[in-house]
ZADOZA-894258 format. One line per 8 residues: number of its first residue (from 1); their letters; for each residue x, y negated, z of N, C-alpha, C. Coordinates in steps of 0.001 Angstrom, whole numbers, plus 500000, padded with zeros to 6 digits. Example, Ala and Ser with C-alpha at 12.3 -4.5 7.8 and 13.67 -1.06 7.14 Angstrom:
BEGIN
1 = AS = 513190 505690 507800 512300 504500 507800 513200 503300 507800 | 512850 502250 507080 513670 501060 507140 512900 499970 507870
This chain:
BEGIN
1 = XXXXXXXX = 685574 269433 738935 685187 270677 738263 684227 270366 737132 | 684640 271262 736130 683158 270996 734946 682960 272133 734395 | 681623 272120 733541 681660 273508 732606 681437 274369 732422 | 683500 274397 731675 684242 275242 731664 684781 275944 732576 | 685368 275136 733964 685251 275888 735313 684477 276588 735108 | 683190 275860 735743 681898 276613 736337 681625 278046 735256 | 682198 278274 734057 682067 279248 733047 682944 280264 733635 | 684370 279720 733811 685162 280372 734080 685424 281384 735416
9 = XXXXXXXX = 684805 280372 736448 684494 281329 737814 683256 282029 737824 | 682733 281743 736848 681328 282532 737035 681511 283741 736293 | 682633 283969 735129 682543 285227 734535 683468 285873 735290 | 684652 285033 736337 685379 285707 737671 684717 286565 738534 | 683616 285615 739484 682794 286309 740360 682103 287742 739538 | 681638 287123 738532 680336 288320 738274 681564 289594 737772 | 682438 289528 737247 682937 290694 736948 683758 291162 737883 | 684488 290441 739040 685140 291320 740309 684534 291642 741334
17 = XXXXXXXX = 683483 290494 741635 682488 290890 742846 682207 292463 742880 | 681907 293908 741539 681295 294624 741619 682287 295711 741009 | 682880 294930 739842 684111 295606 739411 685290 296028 740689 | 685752 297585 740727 686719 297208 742067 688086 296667 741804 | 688028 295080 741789 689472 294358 741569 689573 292996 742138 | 688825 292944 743041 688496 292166 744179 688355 290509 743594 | 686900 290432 743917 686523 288718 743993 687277 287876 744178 | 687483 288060 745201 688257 287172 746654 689346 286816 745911
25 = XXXXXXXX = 690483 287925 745427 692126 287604 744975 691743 287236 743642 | 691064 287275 742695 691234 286863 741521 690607 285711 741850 | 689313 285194 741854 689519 283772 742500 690235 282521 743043 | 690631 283325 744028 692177 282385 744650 693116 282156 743524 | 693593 283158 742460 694553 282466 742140 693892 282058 740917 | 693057 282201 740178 692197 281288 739383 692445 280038 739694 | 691534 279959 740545 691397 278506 740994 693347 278300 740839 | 694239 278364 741701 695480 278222 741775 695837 277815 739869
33 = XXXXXXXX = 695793 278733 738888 695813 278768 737567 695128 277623 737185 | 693678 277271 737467 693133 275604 736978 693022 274586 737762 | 694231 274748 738616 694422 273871 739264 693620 272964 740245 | 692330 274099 740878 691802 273500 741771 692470 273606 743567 | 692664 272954 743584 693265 272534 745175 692626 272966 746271 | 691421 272696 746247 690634 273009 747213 689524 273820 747002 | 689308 274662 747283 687689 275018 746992 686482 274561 747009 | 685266 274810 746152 684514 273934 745668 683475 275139 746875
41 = XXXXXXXX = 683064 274192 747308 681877 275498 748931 681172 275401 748034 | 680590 274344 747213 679086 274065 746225 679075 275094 745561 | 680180 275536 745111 679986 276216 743475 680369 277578 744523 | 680631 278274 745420 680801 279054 746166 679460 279451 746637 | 678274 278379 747076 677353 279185 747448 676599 279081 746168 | 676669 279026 744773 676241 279283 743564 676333 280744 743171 | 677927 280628 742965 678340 281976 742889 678019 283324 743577 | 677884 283152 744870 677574 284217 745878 676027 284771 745413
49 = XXXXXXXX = 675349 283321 745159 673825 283458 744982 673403 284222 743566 | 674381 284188 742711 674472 284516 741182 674590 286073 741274 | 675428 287069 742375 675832 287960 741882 675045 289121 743256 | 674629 287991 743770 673205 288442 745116 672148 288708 744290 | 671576 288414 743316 670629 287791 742732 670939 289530 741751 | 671644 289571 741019 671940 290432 740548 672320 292084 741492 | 672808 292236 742092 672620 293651 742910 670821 293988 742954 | 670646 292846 743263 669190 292936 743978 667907 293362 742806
57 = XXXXXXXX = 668276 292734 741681 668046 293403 740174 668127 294583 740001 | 669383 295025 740128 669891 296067 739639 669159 297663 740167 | 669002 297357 741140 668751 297893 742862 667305 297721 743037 | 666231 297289 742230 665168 296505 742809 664059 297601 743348 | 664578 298795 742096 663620 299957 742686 663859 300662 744021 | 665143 301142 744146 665831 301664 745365 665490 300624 746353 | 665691 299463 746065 665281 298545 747706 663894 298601 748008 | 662872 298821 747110 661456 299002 747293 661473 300260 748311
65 = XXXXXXXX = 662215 301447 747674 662042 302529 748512 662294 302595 749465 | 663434 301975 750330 663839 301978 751413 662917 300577 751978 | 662460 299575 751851 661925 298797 752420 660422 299850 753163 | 660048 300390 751568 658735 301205 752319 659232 302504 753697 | 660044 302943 753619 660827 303957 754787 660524 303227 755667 | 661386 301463 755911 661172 300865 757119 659873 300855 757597 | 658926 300832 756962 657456 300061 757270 656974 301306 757449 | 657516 302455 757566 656983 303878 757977 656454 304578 756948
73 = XXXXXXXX = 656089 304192 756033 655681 305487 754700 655872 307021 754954 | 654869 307312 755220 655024 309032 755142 655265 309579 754065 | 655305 308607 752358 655575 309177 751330 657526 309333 751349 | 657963 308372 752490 659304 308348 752003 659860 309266 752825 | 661151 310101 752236 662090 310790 753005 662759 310674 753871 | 662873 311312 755012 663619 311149 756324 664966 310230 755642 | 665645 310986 754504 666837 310649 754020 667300 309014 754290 | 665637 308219 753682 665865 306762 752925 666239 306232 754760
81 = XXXXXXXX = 665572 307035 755726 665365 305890 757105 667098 306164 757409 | 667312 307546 757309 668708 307267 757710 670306 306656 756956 | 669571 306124 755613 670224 305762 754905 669925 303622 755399 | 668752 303442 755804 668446 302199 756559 669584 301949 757794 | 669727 302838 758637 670008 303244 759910 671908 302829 759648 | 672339 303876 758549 673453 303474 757860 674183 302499 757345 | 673219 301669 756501 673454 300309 755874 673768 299348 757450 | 672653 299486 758252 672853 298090 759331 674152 298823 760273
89 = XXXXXXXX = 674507 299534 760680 675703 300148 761191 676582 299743 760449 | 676648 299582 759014 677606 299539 758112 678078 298672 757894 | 676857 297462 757959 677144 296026 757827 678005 295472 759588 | 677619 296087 760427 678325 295455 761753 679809 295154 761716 | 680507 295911 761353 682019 295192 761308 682626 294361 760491 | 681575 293973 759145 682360 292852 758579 681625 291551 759070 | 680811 291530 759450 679888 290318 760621 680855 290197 761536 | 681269 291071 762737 681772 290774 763309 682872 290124 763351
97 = XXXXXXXX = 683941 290998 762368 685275 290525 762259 685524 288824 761157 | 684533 289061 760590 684439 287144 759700 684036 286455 760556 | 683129 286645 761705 682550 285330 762754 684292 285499 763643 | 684761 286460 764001 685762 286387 765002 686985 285889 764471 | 687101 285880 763138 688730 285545 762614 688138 284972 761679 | 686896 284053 761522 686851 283039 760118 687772 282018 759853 | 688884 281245 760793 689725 280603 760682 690769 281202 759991 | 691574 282232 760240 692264 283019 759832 692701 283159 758819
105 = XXXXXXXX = 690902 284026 758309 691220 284430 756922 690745 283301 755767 | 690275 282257 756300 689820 281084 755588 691567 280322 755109 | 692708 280846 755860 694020 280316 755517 694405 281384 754758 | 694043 282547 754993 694830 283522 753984 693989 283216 752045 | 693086 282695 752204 692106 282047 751184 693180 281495 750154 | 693817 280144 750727 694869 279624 750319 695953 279967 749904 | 696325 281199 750315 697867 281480 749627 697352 282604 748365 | 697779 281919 747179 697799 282700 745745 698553 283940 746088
113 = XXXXXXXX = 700062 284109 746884 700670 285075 747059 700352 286012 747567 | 699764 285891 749208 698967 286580 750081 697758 287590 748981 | 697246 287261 748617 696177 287568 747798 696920 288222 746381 | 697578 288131 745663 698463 289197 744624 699043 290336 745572 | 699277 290106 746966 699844 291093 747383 699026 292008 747821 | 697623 291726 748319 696613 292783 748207 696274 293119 747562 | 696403 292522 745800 695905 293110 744965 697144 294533 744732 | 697727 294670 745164 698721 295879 745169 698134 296793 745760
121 = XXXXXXXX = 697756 296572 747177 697233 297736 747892 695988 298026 747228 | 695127 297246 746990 693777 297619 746080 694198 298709 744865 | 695333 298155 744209 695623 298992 743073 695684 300586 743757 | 696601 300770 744929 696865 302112 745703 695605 303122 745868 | 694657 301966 746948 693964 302554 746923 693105 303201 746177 | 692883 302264 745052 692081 303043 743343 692497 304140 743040 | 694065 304111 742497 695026 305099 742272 694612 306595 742909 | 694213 306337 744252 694257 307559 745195 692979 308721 744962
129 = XXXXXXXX = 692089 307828 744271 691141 308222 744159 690687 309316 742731 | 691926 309722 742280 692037 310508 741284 692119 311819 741995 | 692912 311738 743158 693082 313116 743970 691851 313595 744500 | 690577 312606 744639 689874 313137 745562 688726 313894 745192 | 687980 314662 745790 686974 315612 745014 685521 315657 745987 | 684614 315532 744605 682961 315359 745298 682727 316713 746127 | 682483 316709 747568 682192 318049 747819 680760 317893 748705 | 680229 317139 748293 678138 316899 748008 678083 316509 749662
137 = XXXXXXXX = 679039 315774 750244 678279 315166 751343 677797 313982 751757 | 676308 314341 752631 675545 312949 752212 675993 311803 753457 | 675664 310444 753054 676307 309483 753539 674902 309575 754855 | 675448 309378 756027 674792 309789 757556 675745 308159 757727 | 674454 308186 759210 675337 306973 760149 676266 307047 760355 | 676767 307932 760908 678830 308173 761366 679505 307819 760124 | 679395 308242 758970 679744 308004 757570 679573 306292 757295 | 678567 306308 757163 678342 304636 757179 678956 303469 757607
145 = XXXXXXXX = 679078 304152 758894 679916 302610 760115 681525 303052 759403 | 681883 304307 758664 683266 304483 758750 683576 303689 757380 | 682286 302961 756351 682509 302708 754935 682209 301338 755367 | 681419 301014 756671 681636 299513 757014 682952 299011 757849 | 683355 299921 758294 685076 299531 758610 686170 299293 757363 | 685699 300201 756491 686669 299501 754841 686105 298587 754024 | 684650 298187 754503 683852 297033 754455 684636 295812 754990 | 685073 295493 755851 685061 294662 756688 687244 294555 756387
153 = XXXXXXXX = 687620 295349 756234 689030 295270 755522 689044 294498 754626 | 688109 294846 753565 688035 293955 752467 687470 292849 752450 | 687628 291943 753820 687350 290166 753819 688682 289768 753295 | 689668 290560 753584 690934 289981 753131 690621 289798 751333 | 691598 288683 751132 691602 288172 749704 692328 289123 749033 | 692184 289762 747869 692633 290705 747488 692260 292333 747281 | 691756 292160 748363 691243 293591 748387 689971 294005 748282 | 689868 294601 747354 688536 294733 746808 687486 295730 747755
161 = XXXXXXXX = 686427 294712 747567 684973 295474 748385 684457 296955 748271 | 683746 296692 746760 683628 298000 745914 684725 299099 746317 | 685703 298922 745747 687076 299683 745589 686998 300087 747009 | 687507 299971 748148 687704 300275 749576 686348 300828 749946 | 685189 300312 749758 684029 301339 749888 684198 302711 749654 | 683862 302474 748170 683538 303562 747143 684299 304363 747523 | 686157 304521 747509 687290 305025 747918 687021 305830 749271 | 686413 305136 750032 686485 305852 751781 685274 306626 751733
169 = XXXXXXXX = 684223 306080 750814 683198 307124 750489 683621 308688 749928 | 684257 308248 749036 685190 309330 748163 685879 310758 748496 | 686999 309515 749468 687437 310382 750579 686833 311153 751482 | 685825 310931 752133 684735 311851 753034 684187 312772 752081 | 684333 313026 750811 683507 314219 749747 682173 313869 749545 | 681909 312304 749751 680087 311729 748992 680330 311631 748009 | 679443 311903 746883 679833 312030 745606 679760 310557 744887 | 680511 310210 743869 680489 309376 743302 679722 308531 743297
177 = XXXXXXXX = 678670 308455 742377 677314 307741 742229 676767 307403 743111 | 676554 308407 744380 675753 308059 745490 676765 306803 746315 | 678032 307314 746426 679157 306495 747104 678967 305025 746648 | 678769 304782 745419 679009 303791 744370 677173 302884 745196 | 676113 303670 744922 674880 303388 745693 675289 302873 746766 | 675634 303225 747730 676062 302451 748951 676536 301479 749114 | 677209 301561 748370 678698 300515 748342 677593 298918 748017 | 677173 298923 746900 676370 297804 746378 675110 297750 746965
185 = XXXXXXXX = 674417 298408 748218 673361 298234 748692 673875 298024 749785 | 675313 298378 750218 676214 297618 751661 676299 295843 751002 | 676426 295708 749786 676965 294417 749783 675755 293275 749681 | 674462 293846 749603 673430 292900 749968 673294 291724 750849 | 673700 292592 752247 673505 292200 753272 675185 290824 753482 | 676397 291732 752609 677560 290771 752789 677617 289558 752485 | 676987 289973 751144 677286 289007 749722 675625 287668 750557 | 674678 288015 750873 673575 287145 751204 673993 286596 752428
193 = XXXXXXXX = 674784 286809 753759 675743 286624 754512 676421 285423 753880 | 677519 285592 753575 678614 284895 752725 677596 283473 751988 | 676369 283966 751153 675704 282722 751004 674500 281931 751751 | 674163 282584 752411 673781 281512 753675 674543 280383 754257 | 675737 281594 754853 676701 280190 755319 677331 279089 754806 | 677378 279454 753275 678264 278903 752482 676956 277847 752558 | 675717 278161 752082 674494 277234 752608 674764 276594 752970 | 674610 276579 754242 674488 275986 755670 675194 274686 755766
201 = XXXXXXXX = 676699 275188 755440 677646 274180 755517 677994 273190 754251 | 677154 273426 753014 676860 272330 752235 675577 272003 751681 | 675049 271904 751969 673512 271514 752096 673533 270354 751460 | 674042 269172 752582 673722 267868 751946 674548 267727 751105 | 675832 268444 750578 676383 268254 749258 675942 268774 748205 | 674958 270132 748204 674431 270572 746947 673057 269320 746839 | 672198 268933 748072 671054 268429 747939 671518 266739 747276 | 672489 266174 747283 673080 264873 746597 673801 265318 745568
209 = XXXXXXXX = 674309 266390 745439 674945 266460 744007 675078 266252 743240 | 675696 265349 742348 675336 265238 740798 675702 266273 739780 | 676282 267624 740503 676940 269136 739568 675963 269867 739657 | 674961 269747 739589 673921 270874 739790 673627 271868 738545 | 674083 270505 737348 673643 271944 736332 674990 272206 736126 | 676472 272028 736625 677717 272911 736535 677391 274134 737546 | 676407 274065 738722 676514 274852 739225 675332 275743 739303 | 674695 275145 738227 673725 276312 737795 674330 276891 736876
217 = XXXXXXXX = 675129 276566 735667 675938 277333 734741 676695 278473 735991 | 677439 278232 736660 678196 279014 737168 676991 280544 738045 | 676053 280289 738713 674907 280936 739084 674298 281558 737809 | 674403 281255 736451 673837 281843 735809 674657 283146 734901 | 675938 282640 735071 677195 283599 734328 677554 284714 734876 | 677354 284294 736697 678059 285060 737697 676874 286328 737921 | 675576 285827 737624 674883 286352 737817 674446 287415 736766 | 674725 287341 735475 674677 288112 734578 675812 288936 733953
225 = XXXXXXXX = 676451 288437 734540 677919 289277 734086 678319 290445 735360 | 677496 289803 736780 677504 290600 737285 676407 292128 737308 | 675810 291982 736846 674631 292971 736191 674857 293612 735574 | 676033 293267 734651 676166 294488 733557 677241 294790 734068 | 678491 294085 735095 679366 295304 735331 679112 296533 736378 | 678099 295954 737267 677102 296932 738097 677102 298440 737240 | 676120 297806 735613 676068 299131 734743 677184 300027 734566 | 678281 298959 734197 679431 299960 733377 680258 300735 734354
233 = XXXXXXXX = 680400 299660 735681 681699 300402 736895 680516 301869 736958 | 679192 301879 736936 678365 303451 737416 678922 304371 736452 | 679041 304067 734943 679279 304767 733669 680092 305272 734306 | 681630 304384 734226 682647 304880 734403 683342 305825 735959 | 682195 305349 737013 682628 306299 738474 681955 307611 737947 | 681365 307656 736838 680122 309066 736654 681609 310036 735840 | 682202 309764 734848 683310 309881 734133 684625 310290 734927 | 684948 310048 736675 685689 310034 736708 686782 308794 736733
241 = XXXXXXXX = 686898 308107 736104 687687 307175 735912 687898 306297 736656 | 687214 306043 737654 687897 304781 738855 689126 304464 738860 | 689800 305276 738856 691510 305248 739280 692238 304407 737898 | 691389 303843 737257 691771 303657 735942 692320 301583 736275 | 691098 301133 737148 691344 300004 737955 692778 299827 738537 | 693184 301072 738899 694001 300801 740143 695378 300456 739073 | 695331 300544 738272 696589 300454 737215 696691 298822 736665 | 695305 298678 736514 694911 296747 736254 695426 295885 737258
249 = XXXXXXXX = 695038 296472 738446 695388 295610 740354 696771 296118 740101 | 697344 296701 739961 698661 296806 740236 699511 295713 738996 | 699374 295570 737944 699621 295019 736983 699717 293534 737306 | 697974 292860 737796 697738 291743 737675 698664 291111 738770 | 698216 292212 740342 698783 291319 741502 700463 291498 741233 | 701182 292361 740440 702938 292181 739975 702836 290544 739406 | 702477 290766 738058 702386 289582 737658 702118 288004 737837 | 701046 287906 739006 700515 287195 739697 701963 286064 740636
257 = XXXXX = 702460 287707 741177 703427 287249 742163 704736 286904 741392 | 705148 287254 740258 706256 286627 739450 705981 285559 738574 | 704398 284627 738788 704460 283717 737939 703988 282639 739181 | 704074 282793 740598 703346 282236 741318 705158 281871 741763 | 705735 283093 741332 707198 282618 742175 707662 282459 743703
């Protein structure tokens, strides 16, 4: 890997991680497209760390507020504790189901095809989301665990995080913006998840490395590109327009699958 990789997956991650058109499947067949064989874990827990790094930016005021809820603040609103209460409910089923089937879906990783073909259903689900209408309800625990079950769908390659959130948010009548709030204050906990382990299990390859500044380029692209699509996907869920994605996922994962053959 050099670079240009490390350029290239880093303006991948940072713009699908948040954009809803899923990390995971454009990745896979990236890599597939420059001909990397195997996945690089190094530049994986770069990436993760690049676009962690960025929510957490983005978000820095809102996480203050809810950190102070935890620690009991009588200045903060009942709202923020049960919006705490929400997030860790929310996060339980994609923990669970990645520790229970990490073999699994670590093979579905590998197939370029597998992964264009979720980018289909991702497209659907975007699509659907033209029908649906804000009718001002707020995201509660029951709500929560039901946006961490389309949380936890979207380990599959292909199918986008954001998108399947936001969407099942949608669907329940939480309004946009707030839906969109969730969604990226659910993926804190995923996305810092995802780079721990990725940690864990290369340690002594990032700590001997000689790619460190390829994989600081890639941490630094992923991380800023993911920041500003944070900005624009809010513009555009405020507008209406989500469903506008679902026409791109449908496009890319067709195409994908007639050049993958």
């Amino acid at each position: 890997m050099n670079i240009f990789d490390a350029i290239i997956l880093g303006l991948v991650q940072g713009l699908t991680e948040f954009l809803p058109i899923s990390s995971s499947g454009h990745l896979v067949i990236c890599q597939f497209l420059l001909g990397i064989k195997e996945p690089d874990i190094g530049m994986a827990v770069w990436l993760h760390f690049g676009t962690l790094l960025a929510v957490i930016a983005f978000y820095r005021s809102r996480i203050i507020e809810i950190i102070k809820s935890v620690m009991g603040s009588p200045a903060q609103p009942e709202s923020d504790r049960k919006m705490v209460m929400a997030l860790i409910i929310g996060t339980i089923p994609a923990a669970v189901i990645g520790l229970l089937f990490e073999s699994n879906i670590s093979e579905m990783f590998g197939s370029p095809r597998f992964a264009s073909m979720m980018l289909l259903v991702t497209g659907l689900i975007l699509l659907s989301t033209k029908w649906m209408s804000n009718r001002g309800v707020k995201v509660s625990i029951k709500r929560g665990g039901i946006i961490g079950l389309a949380q936890a769908f979207a380990i599959l390659p292909g199918i986008s995080r954001s998108g399947s959130t936001i969407g099942c948010a949608m669907l329940m009548g939480i309004e946009p913006a707030k839906a969109a709030e969730f969604s990226f204050l659910l993926s804190i906990p995923v996305i810092g998840g995802a780079f721990l382990i990725d940690l864990v299990r290369s340690f002594e390859k990032l700590l001997y490395s000689g790619d460190i500044v390829i994989y600081l380029v890639g941490l630094t692209v992923s991380g800023a590109v993911g920041y500003v699509s944070i900005h624009y996907l809010l513009k555009i869920i405020r507008r209406g327009r989500l469903f506008f994605f679902g026409f791109y996922c449908l496009v890319v994962g067709t195409v994908s699958l007639i050049f993958i053959g």
